[in-house]
N, C-alpha and C positions, 0 to 999 in steps of 0.2 A: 595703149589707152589714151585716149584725145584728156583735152584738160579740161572739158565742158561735160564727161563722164566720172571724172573723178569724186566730185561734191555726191553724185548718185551711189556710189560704189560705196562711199565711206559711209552714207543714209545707211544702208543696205548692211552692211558691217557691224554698224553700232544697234541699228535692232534686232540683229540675230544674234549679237554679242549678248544684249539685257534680256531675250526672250531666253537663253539658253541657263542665263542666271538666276532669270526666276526661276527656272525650272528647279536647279538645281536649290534652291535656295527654301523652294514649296515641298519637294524630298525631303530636303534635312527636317523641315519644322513637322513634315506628317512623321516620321521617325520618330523624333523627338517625343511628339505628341503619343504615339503609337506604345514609346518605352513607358507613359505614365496609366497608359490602360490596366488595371493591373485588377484583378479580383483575389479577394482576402478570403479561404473558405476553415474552415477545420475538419476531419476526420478521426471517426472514434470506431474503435476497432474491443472487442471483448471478447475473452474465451475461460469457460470454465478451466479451471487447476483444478486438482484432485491431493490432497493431504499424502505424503508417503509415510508419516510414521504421527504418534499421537503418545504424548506424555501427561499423567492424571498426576497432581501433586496432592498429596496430604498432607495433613499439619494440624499438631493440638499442643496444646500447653499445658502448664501446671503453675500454680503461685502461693506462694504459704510465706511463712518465718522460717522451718523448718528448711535451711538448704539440703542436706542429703538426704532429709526422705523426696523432697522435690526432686533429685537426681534419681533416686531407688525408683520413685513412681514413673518417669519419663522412659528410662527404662526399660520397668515391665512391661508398663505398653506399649512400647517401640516390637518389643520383642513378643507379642500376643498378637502385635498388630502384623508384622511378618510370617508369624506361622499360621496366620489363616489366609493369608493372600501366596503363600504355597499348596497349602490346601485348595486353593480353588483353582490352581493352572500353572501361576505363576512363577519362573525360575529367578534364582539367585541374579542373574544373567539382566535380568530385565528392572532389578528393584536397585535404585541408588538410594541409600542412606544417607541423609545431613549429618555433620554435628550440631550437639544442643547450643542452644544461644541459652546463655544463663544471664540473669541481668541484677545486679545489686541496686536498690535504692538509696542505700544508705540510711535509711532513716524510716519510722513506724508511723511517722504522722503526718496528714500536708491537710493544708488550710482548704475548706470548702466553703462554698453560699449555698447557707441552707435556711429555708422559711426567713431569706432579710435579713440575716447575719452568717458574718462568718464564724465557722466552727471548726475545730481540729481537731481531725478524723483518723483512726486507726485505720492503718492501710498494710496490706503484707507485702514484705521486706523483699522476697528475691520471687523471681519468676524463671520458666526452663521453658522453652519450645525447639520444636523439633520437626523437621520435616523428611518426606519421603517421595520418592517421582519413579513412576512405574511406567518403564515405558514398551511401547505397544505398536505394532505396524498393521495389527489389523482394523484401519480407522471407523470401518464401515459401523464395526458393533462395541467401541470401545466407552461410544456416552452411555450407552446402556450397561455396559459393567460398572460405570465408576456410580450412575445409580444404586444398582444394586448392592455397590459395596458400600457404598455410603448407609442403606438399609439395614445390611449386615451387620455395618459396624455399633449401628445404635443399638442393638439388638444383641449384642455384647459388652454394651457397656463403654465403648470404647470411640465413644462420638469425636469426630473428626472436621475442619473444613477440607471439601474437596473439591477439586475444579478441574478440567483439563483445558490443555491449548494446545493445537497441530501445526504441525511441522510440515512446511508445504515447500515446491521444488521452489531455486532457486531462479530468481524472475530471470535470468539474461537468457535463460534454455527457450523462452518462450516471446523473448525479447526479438527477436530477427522478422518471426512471420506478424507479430501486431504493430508491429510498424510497417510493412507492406501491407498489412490489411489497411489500415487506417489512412495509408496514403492512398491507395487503392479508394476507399470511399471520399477522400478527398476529393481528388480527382472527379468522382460522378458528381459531385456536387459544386464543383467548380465549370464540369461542360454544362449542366443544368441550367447555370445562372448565363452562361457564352450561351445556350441555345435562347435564352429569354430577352437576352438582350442583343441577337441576330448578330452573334460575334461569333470567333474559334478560340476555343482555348488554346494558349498557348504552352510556350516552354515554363518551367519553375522557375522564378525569380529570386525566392528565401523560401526555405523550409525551415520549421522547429519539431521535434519531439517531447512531449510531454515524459515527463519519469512516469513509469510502468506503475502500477498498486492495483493494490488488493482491495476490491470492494465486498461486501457483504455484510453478513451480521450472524454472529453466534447462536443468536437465538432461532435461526432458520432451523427447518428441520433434519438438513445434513446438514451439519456445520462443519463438518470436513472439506467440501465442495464450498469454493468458495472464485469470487469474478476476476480474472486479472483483464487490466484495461488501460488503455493508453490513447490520449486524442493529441494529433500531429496538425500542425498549424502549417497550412501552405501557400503561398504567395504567386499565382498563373500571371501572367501576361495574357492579354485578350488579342488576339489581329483582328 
């Protein structure tokens, strides 16, 4: 190489040196820039449960002065109230009996507001309640029995509060596919927004899970059936 080509060589050298730098330099920054594309969507996934078993609770009381006829009385009608809920179906097998809750006041009189003054009122001394839980796996028709027996029981005398509440599978059983559901519609609605904005969706960046529950309301007309649902938050990358 003459000495009058050198100066040309080394021109030639240093711009293909910075030309390959920019290159490399306009990669890293679209990378970079590429790792903050990022779209934020959620997916919600729901599937009916179905109740496996259903427990109707009963419960009444008594309150007097008198503690053991309160006891005699509670009692009797535990035990009236038992042998006609045999009579109707039901086995020993399926009824749990409380103990009574007895309760003392101590004392026959407490201060009331009554008509702009207070006044001190005779009030009875001890109180018994008592309850009973009947439980039940056929959920389909069991609000309609605790109706009826509710019916029954006024109709005997023997008036009661009664209410049921169902016993539904354990959420983790149905835990696996509504998180692949939900991720699943994630997803359509993360390539949704990559088709609107002439991107591709890309890999998961962060994922969350929402805890699983129970939606619904009791007062639906199966209250057995009721919504298990979970919305999963997922974080695409766009190219």
């Amino acid at each position: 190489m003459s000495y009058n080509s050198r100066p040309r060589f080394i021109g030639i050298s240093l711009i293909l040196g910075l030309s390959l730098l920019g290159f490399f330099i306009f990669k890293g920054l679209k990378t970079f820039s590429d790792k903050d594309r990022v779209v934020k969507v959620k997916g919600l996934a729901e599937m009916n449960i179905t109740a496996i078993s259903a427990q109707t609770y009963l419960s009444f009381s008594f309150s007097g002065d008198n503690l053991q006829k309160i006891i005699r009385d509670t009692e009797t009608k535990k035990l009236r109230i038992i042998n006609y809920l045999k009579e109707t179906g039901f086995e020993d097998k399926n009824i749990n009996i409380g103990s009574p809750e007895i309760s003392d006041k101590e004392k026959y009189y407490e201060d009331q507001w009554i008509n702009g003054k207070t006044v001190s009122v005779k009030i009875k001394r001890y109180s018994s309640g008592l309850s009973l839980t009947i439980q039940s796996e056929d959920v389909k028709t069991v609000e309609q029995k605790a109706k009826q027996l509710k019916f029954d029981l006024i109709k005997k005398g023997l008036t009661s509060s009664i209410y049921t509440d169902y016993i539904f599978p354990e959420l983790n059983s149905v835990k696996p596919k509504l998180i692949a559901e939900s991720t699943k519609n994630a997803r359509i609605a993360g390539e949704q927004f990559a088709n609107d904005s002439e991107a591709t969706l890309g890999k998961i960046k962060t994922a969350s899970q929402g805890q699983i529950s129970i939606a619904g309301s009791y007062d639906s007309p199966d209250p057995y059936i009721q919504k298990a649902r979970v919305v999963s938050t997922i974080v695409f990358f766009l190219d």
